[in-house]
C-alpha positions as a LaTeX table, in Angstrom:
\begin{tabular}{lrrr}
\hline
Residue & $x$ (\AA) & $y$ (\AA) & $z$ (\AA) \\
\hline
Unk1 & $-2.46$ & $-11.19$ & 32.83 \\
Unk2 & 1.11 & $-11.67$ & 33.04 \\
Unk3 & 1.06 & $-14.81$ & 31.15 \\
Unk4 & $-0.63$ & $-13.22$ & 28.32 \\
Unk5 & 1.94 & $-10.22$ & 28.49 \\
Unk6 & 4.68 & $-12.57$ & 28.10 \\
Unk7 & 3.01 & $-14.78$ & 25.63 \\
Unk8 & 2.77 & $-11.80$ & 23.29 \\
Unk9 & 5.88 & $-10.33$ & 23.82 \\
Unk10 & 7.62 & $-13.25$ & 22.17 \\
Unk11 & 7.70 & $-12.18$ & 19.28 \\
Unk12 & 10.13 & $-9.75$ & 20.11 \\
Unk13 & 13.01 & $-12.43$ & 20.11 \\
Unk14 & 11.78 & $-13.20$ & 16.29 \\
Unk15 & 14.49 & $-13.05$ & 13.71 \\
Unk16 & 12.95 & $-9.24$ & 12.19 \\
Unk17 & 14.32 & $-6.00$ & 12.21 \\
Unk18 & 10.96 & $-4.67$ & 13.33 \\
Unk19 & 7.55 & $-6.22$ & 14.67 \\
Unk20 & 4.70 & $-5.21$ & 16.62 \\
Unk21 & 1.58 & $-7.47$ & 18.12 \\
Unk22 & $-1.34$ & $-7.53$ & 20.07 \\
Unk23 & $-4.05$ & $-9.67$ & 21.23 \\
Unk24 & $-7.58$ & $-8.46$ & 21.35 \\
Unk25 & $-10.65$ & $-10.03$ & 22.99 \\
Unk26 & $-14.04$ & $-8.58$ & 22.84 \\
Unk27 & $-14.25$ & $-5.60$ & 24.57 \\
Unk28 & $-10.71$ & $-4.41$ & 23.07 \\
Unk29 & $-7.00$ & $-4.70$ & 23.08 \\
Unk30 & $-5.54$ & $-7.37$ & 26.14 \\
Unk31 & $-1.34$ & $-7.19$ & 25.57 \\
Unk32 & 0.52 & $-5.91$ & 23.33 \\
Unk33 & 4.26 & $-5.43$ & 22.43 \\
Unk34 & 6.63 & $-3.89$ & 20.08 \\
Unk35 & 5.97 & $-0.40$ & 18.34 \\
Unk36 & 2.22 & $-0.71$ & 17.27 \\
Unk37 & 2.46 & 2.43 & 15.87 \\
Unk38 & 4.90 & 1.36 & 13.74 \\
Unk39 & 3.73 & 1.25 & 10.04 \\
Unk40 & 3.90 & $-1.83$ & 7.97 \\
Unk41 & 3.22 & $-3.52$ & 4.77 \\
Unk42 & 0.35 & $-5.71$ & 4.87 \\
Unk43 & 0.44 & $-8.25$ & 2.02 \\
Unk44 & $-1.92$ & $-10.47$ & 1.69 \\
Unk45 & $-3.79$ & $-8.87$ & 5.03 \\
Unk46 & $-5.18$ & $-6.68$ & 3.03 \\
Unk47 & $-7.35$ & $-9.41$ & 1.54 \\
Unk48 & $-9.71$ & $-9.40$ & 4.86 \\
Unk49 & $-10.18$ & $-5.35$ & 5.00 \\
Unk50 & $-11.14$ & $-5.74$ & 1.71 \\
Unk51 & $-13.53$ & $-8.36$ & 1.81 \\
Unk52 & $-15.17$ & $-6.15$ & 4.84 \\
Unk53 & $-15.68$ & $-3.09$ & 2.39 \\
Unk54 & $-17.24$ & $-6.00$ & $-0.06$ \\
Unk55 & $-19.46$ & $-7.08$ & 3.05 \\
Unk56 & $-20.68$ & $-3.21$ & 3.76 \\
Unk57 & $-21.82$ & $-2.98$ & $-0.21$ \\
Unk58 & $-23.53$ & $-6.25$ & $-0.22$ \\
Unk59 & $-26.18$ & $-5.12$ & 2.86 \\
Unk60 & $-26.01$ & $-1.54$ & 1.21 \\
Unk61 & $-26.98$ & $-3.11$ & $-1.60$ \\
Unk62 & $-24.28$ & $-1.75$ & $-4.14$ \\
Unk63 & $-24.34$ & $-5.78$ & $-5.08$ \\
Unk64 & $-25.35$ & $-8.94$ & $-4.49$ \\
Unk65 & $-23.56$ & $-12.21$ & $-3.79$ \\
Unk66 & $-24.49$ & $-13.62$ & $-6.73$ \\
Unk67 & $-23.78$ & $-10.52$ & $-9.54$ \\
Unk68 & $-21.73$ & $-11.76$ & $-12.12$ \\
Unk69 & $-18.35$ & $-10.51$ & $-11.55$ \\
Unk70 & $-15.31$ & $-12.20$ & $-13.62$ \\
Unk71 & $-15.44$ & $-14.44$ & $-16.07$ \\
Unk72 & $-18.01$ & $-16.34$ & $-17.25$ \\
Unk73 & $-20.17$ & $-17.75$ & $-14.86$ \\
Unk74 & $-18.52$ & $-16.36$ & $-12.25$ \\
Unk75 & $-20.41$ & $-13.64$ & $-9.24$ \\
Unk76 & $-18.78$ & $-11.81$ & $-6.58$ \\
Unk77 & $-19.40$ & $-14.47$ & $-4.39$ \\
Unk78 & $-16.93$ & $-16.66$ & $-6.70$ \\
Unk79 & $-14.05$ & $-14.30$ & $-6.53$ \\
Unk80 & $-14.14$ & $-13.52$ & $-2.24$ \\
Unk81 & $-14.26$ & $-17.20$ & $-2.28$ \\
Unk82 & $-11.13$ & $-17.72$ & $-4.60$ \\
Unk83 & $-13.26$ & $-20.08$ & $-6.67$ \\
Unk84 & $-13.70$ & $-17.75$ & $-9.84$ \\
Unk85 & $-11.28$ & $-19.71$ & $-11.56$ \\
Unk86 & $-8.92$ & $-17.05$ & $-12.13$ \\
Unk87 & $-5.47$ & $-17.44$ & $-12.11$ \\
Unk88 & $-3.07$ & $-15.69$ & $-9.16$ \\
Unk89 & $-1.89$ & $-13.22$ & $-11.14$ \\
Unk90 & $-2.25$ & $-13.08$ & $-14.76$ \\
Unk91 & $-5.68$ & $-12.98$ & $-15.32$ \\
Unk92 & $-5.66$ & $-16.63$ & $-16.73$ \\
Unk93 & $-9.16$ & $-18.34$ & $-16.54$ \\
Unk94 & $-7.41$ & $-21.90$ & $-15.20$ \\
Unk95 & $-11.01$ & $-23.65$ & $-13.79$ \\
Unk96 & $-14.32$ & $-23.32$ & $-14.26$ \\
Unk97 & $-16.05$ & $-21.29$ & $-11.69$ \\
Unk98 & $-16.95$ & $-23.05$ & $-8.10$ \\
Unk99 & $-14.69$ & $-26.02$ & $-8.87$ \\
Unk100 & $-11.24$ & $-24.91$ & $-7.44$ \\
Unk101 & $-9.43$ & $-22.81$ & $-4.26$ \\
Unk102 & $-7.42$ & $-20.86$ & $-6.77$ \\
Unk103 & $-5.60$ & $-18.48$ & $-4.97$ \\
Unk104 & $-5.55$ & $-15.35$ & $-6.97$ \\
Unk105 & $-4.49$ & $-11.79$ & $-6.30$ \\
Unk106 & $-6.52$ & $-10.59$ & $-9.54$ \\
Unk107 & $-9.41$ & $-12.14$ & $-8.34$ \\
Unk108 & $-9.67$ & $-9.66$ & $-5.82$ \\
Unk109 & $-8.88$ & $-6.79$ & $-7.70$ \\
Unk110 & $-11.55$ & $-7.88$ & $-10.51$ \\
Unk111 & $-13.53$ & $-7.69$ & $-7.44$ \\
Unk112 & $-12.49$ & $-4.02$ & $-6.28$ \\
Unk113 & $-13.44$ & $-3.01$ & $-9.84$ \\
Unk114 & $-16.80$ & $-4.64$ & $-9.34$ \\
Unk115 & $-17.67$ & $-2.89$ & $-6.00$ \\
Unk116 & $-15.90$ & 0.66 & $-6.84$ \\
Unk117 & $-18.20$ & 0.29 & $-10.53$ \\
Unk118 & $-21.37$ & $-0.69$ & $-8.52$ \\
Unk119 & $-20.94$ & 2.26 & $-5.63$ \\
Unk120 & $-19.76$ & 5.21 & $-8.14$ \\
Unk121 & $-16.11$ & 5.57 & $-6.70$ \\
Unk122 & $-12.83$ & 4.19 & $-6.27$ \\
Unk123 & $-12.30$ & 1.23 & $-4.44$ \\
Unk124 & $-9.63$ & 3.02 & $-1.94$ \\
Unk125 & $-12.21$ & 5.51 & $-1.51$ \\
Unk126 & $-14.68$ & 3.12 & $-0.46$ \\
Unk127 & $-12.17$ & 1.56 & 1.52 \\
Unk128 & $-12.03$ & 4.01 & 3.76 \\
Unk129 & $-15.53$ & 5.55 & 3.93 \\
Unk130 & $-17.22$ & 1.78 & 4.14 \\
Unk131 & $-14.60$ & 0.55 & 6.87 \\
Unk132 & $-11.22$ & 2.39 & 7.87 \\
Unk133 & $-13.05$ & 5.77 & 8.80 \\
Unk134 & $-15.97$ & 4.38 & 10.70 \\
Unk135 & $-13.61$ & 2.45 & 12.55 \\
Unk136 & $-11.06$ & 5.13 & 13.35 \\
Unk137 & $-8.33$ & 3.24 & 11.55 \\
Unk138 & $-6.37$ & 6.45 & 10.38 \\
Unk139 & $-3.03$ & 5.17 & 9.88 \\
Unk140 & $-4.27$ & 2.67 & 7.55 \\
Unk141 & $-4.49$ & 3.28 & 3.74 \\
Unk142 & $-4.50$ & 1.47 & 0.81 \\
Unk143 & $-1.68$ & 2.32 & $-1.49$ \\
Unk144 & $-2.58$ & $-0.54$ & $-4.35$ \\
Unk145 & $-4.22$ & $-3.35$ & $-4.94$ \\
Unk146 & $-7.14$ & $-4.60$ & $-3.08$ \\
Unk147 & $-5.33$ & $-7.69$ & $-2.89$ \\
Unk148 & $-1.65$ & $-6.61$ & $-1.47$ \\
Unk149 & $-1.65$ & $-3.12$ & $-1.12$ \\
Unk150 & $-2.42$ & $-1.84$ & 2.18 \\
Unk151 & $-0.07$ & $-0.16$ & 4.75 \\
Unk152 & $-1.45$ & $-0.15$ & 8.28 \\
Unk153 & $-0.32$ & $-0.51$ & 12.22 \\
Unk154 & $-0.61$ & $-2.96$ & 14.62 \\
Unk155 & $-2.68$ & $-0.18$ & 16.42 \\
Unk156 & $-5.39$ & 0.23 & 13.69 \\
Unk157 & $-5.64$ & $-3.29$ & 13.33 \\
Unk158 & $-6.72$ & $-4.28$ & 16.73 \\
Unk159 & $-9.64$ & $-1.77$ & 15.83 \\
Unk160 & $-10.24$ & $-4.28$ & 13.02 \\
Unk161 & $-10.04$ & $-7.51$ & 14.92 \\
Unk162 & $-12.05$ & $-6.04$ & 17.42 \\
Unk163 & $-14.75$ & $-5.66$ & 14.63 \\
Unk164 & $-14.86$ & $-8.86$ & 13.63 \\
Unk165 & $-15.30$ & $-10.22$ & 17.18 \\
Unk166 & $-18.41$ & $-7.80$ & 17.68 \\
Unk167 & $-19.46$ & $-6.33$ & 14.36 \\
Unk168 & $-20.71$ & $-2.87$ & 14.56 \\
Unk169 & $-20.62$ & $-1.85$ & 10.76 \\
Unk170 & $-22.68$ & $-5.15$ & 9.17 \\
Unk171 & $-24.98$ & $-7.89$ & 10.80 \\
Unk172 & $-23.78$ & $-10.57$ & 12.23 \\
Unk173 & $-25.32$ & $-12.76$ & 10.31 \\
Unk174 & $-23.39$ & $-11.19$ & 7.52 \\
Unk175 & $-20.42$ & $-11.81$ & 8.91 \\
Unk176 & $-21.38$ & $-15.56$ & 9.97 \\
Unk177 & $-22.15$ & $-16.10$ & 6.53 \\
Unk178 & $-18.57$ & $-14.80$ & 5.49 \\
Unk179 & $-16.33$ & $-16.49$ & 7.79 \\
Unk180 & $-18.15$ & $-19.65$ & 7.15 \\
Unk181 & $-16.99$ & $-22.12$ & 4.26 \\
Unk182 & $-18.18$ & $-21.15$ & 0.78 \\
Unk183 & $-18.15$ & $-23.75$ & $-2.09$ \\
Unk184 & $-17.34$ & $-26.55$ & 0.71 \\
Unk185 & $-15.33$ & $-29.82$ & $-0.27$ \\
Unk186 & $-13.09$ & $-27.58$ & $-2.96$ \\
Unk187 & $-9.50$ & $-28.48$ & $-2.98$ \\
Unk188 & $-6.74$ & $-26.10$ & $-3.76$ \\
Unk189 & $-3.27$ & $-24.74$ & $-2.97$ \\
Unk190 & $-2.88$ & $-22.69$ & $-0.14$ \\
Unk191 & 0.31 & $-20.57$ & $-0.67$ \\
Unk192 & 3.24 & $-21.42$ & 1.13 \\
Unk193 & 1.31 & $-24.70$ & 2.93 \\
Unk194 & 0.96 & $-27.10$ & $-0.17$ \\
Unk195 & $-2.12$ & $-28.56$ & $-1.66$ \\
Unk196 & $-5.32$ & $-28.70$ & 0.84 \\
Unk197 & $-8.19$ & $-31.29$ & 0.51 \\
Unk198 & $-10.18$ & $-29.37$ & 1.47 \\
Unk199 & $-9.04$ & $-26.13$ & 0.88 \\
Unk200 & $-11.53$ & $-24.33$ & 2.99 \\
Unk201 & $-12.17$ & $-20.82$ & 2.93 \\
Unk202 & $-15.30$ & $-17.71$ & 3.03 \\
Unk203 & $-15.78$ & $-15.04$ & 1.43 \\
Unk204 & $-12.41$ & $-13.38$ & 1.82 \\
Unk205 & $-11.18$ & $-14.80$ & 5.14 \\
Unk206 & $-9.38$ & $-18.43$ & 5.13 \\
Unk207 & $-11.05$ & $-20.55$ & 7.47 \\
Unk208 & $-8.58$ & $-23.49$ & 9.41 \\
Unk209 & $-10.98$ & $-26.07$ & 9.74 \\
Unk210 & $-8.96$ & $-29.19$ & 9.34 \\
Unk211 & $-6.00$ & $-27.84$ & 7.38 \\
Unk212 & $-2.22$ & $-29.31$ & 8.38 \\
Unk213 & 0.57 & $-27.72$ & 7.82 \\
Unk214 & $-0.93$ & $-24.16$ & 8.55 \\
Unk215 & 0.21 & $-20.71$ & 10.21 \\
Unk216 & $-2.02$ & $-21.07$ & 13.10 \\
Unk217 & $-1.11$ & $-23.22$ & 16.38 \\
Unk218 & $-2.08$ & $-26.88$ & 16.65 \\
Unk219 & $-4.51$ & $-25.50$ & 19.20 \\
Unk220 & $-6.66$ & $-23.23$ & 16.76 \\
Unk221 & $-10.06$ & $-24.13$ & 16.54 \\
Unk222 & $-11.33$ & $-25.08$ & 13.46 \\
Unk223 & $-13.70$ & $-22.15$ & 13.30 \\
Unk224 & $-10.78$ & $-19.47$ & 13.63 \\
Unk225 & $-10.75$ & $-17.58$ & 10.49 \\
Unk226 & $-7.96$ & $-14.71$ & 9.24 \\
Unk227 & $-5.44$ & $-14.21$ & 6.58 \\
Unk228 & $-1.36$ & $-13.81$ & 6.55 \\
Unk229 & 0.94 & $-11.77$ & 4.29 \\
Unk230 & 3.85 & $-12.26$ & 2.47 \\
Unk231 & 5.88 & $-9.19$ & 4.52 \\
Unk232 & 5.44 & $-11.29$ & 7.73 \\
Unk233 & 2.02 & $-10.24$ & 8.51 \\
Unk234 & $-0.89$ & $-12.36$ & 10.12 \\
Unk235 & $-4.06$ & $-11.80$ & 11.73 \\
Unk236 & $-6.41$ & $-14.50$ & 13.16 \\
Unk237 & $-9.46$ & $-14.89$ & 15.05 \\
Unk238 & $-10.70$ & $-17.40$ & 17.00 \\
Unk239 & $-14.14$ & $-17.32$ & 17.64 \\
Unk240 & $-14.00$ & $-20.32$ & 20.47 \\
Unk241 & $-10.96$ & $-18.78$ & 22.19 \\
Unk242 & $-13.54$ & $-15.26$ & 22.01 \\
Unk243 & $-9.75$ & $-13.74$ & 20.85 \\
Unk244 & $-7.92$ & $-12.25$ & 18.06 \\
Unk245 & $-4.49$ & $-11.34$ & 17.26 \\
Unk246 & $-2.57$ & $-9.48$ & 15.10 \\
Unk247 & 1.54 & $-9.64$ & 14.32 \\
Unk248 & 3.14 & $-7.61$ & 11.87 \\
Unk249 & 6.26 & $-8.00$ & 10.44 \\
Unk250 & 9.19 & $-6.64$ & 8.14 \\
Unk251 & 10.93 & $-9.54$ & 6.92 \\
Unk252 & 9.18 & $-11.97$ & 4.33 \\
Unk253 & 7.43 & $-14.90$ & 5.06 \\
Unk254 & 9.90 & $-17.70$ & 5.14 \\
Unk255 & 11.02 & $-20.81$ & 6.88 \\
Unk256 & 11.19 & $-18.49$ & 9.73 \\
Unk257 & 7.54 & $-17.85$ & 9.43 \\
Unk258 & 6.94 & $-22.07$ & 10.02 \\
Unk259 & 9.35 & $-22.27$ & 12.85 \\
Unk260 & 7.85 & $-19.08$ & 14.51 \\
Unk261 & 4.04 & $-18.64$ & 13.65 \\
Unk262 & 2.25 & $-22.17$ & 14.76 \\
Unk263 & 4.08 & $-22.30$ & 18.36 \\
Unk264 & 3.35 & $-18.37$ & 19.05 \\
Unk265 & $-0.43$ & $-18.40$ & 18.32 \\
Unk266 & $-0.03$ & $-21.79$ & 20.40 \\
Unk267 & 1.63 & $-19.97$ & 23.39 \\
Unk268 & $-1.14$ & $-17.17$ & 23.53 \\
Unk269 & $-4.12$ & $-19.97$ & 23.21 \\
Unk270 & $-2.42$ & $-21.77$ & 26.36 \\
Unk271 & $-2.02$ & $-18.11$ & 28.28 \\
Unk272 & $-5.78$ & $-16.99$ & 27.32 \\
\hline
\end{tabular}
């Protein structure tokens, strides 16, 4: 599709050093362009990889859902959701659980700690045996944080995206149940887009739904679900479109990221 092909390659004429995308539909990768080879900095993508490793121990049975995970009152289903009450980064109980979106980096890492205690090994480790080896993503690694610390290509991540279009490593059901909206009607910040009412998300994937401004297109279905980074990363599917795509960046996300980001995933709706 020449449409798509030139859709894609858009991004190209970005302000960035470097960048790579692709678009993926069902039965695998559809255009591509830039190095997707290239390794990047994920960010805040890292979020959804590990929220699949999180999926994989929940029908292994390593935990459930609901074990208490957190603070007080809080379960494993309260920190994918971003509804432990946790603070971003310091740890900072700010809300009782299930009554805010609170955004929070250590959420998710409380939560890597409560998977890599339950299964007997390092989060990383599980990481890679639960998700990135089965999937033959072997440029991609996490280097940190469950939250922000993954390094991948544009490459292995169209492995990924096909995944979550046609799950081979959980149920779907599983992964209905996680890109659908958990704790619904909470209202919360979502980073870089301003207070959301509601701030919808699942269990480790932020859902659209409604939301305006966001770093989809105008065009998105409310059912697409993904996550973007901080380095200039985003990856999105949309289950209506049957399509997924992932861009990865070098240069932060910025007011170049507003100007650039809605329009683009716009363009490749329209050429789909």
């Amino acid at each position: 599709m020449p449409e798509l092909r030139t859709a894609v390659g858009a991004v190209l004429d970005w302000p960035v050093d470097h960048v790579a995308a692709a678009v993926v539909g069902p039965s695998g990768v559809r255009a591509t362009a830039g190095d997707t080879d290239r390794e990047f900095k994920l960010a805040s993508v890292t979020k959804p990889l590990a929220a699949y490793a999180v999926l994989v121990a929940v029908e292994e049975g390593a935990v459930e859902w609901d074990t208490p995970a957190g603070p007080e009152g809080s379960t494993v289903r309260h920190l994918a959701a971003h509804t432990s009450g946790l603070s971003f980064s310091d740890g900072v109980q700010q809300a009782k659980p299930g009554t805010k979106r609170i955004y929070s980096n250590v959420g998710f890492e409380v939560l890597g700690e409560t998977i890599a205690e339950a299964a007997g090994m390092p989060f990383d480790r599980y990481l890679h045996e639960a998700v990135l080896a089965p999937l033959g993503m072997a440029h991609t690694r996490l280097e940190g944080s469950p939250a922000a610390g993954a390094v991948s290509t544009a490459a292995d991540l169209t492995r990924f995206a096909t995944e979550l279009l046609s799950p081979t490593l959980v149920h779907r059901d599983t992964l209905d149940e996680a890109t659908t909206v958990a704790f619904p009607g909470v209202d919360g910040i979502l980073p870089g887009y301003g207070r959301q009412k509601p701030n919808d998300w699942g269990l480790g994937f932020e859902i659209r739904d409604g939301k305006s401004p966001h770093w989809t297109g105008a065009n998105s279905s409310p059912r697409t679900f993904g996550h973007f980074g901080q380095s200039g990363t985003f990856l999105w599917v949309d289950p209506d479109a049957r399509a997924a795509c992932v861009v990865l960046t070098d240069r932060d996300f910025g007011r170049w990221s507003f100007d650039a980001w809605p329009p683009y995933t716009d363009g490749v709706l329209a050429a789909l």
